[in-house]
N, C-alpha and C positions, 0 to 999 in steps of 0.2 A: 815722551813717546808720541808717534805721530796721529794715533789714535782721536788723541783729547787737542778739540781743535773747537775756536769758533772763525765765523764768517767774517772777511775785509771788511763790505759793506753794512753800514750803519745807519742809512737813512731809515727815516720811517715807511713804512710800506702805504702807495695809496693804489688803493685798487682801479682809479678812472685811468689812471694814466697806466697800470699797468696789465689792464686788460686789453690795450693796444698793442698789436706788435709793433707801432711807428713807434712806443713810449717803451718800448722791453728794456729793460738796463742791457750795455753791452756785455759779454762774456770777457772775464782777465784773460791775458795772452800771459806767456812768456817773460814778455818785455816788461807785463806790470810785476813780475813773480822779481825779478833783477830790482826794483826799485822798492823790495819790504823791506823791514828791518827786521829781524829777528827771524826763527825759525815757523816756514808756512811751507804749504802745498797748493798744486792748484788740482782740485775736482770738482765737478761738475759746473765745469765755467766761474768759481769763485776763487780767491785766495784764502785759502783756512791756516789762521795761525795757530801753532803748537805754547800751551803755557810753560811755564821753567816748570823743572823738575825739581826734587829731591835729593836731597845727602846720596842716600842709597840707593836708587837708580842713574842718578850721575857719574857717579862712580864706579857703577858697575860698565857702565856703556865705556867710560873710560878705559878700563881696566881692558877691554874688549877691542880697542883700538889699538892699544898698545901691546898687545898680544899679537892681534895682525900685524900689526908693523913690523915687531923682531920676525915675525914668518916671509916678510915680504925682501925684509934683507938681507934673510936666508936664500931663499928662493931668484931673488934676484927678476921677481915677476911679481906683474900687477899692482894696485895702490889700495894702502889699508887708509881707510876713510873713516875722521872721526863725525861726530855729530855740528849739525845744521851746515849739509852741506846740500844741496838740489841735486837729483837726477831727473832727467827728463825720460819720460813716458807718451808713446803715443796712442794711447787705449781710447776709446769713444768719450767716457768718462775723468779720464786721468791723464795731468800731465807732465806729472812730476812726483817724484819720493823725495822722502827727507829721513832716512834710519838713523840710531841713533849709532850703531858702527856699520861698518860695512867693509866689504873687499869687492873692487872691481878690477875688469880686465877692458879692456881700450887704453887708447892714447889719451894723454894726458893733457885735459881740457883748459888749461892756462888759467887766466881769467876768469871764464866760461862754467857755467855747468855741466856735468858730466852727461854726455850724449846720449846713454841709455842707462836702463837701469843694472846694479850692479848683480855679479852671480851669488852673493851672498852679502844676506841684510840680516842685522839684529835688531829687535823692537822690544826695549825695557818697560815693562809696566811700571807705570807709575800710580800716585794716591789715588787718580780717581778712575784707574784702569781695570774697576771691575763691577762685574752685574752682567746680566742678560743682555744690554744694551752693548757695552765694553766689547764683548764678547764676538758679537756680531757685526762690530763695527770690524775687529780685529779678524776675525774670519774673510769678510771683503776683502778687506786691505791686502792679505795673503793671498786671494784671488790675483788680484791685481798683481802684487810681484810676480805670481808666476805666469799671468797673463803676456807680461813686459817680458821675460827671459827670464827673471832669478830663479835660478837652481836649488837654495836653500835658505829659510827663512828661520830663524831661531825668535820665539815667543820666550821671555825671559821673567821671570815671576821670582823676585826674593822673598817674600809673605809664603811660597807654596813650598812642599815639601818636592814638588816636583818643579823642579830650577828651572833646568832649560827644556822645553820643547823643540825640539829638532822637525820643521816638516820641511819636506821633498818634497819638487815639482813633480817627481815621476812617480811619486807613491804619498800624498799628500797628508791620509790619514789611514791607520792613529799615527800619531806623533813617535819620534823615539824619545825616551825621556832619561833626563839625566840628574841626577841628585847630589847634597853634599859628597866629598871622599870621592865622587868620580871625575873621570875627562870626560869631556867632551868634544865632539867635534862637527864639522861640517859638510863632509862630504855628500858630493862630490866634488862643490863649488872653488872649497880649499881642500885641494888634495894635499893630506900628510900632517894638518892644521893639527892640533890637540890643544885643549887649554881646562884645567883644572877647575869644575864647579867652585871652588872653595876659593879661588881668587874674586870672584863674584862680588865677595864679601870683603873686600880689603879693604 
């Protein structure tokens, strides 16, 4: 999950040189976000990389891809996106998502990172995705998508009796919540979506 992240830079901090603005380290662009390996974001001018996950939130994020997908070639609309792919964000702070599924609507970025952010993000807790801290990182972060445009963010919790967390751009909180034995779904982001709490767990 995008949450649980540390910082690109590794040098030791000395404060003579960096109480200079001539000695500030520069801010990563873009261009350095195209040249990491593995799954990162870029905020507050750093690239922060995301640690591998688990059996059970890998799989659940999976399972969550492929559920968009069969909707998308139903639908014959949009791209269901699975995890460590970049969307770009242009918020003060942020400038990039990395969810671990997604469905977006735009043209299809080749190459390229997806242009903005998508209308519906999924974000899998993982092991070390909880506490007060977790909490409030992942409260942000929700800012943020809906900052960017996303219309629905799903907070995915296998350990809680309450699965998925459903929140809305236009009614943020509470949550709707969805449990074992139920669907779930996304709207308004995926209109018509449904997908079964209990595939979560496959």
């Amino acid at each position: 999950m995008a949450i649980r992240t540390t910082t690109l830079h590794t040098r030791p901090r000395n404060p003579q040189t960096e109480s200079s603005p001539r000695h500030a380290r520069p801010e990563a662009t873009i261009e350095d976000l195209y040249r990491v390996r593995g799954k990162a974001e870029l905020v507050d001018g750093k690239i922060l990389h995301m640690a591998p996950t688990g059996k059970m939130p890998g799989s659940a994020g999976d399972e969550i891809f492929v559920s968009l997908r069969a909707y998308v070639r139903r639908v014959r609309t949009g791209h269901a996106v699975g995890d460590n792919k970049a969307f770009l964000a242009n918020l003060p702070h942020r400038k990039s998502f990395s969810p671990d599924a997604a469905y977006y609507i735009g043209p299809d970025p080749g190459m390229k990172f997806f242009e903005r952010a998508p209308v519906f993000a999924a974000e899998v807790r993982s092991h070390g995705d909880y506490g007060a801290k977790a909490e409030r990182a992942m409260a942000r972060k929700r800012a943020d998508y809906f900052a960017a445009g996303t219309l629905v963010v799903w907070d995915v919790d296998l350990l809680s009796d309450d699965v998925v967390r459903v929140y809305r751009a236009n009614d943020p909180s509470p949550p709707t919540i969805y449990r074992r034995g139920e669907i779930a779904e996304a709207e308004p982001a995926v209109p018509g979506w449904t997908m079964p709490v209990d595939d979560l767990f496959v």
